[in-house]
N, C-alpha and C positions, 0 to 999 in steps of 0.2 A: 324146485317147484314140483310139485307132486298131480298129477292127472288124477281124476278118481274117474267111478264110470259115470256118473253124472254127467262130467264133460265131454266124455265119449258120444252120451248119448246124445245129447245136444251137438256137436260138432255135426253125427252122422245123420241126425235130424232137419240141420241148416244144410251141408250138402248132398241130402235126400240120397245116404249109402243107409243099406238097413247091413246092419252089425248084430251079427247074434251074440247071446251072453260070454259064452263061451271067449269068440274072438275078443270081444269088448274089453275082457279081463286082460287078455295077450296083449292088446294095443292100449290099454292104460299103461301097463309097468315097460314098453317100449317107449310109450313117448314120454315117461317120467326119467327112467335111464337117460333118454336124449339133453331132456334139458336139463336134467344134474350134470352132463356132460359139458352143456353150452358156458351153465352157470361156474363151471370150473377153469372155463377160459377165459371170460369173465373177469375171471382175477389176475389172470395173467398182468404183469405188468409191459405192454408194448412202446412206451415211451419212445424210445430211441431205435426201433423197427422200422423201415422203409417201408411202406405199401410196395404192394408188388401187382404190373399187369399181367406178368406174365413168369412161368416160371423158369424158363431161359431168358438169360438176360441177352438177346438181340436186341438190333436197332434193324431199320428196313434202310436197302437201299435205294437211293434216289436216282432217280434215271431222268430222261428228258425224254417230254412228252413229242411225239414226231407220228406221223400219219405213214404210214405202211404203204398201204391201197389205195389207188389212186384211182379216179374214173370207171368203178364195177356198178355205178349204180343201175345200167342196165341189166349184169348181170345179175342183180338181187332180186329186182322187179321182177324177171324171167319166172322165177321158183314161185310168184304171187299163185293164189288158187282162180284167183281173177283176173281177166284183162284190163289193166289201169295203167298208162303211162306215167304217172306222177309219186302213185302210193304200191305202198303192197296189202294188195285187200287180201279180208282173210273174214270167214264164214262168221256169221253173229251167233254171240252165245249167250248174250242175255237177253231175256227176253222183256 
């Protein structure tokens, strides 16, 4: 697939970048390069390829879920910017 500067131009017209001639010419044969690249993997044949999430193959260990802290929630309140027995209030910011 080949970019010309038409497309450029148009591209940098829809996301309102102004592109002087000069670059315009530099970023046509980059994004044409690109997608001669794309188009080359493309062909690859991945049939029998695993997707992959990640590229060490871990798994996560599984733990059991258990409560640490017990009874701070007066100490939490304490740090509030407010005096509130129940919440921790904290200054409005939207207006």
């Amino acid at each position: 697939m080949s970019i010309d500067l038409k497309t450029i131009k148009h591209i940098s017209k829809l996301s309102r970048i102004s592109v002087d001639e000069q670059k315009a010419e530099k970023l046509a044969e980059d994004l044409s390069s690109i997608f001669e690249f794309i188009e080359k993997l493309n062909q690859l044949n991945t049939d029998k390829v695993e997707p992959l999430t990640s590229v060490a193959e871990t798994s996560l260990k599984f733990r059991s879920d258990e409560v640490k802290s017990k009874n701070i929630r007066e100490q939490i309140i304490k740090n509030s910017p407010e005096d509130n027995k129940d919440f921790f209030v904290v200054p409005k910011v939207v207006e």
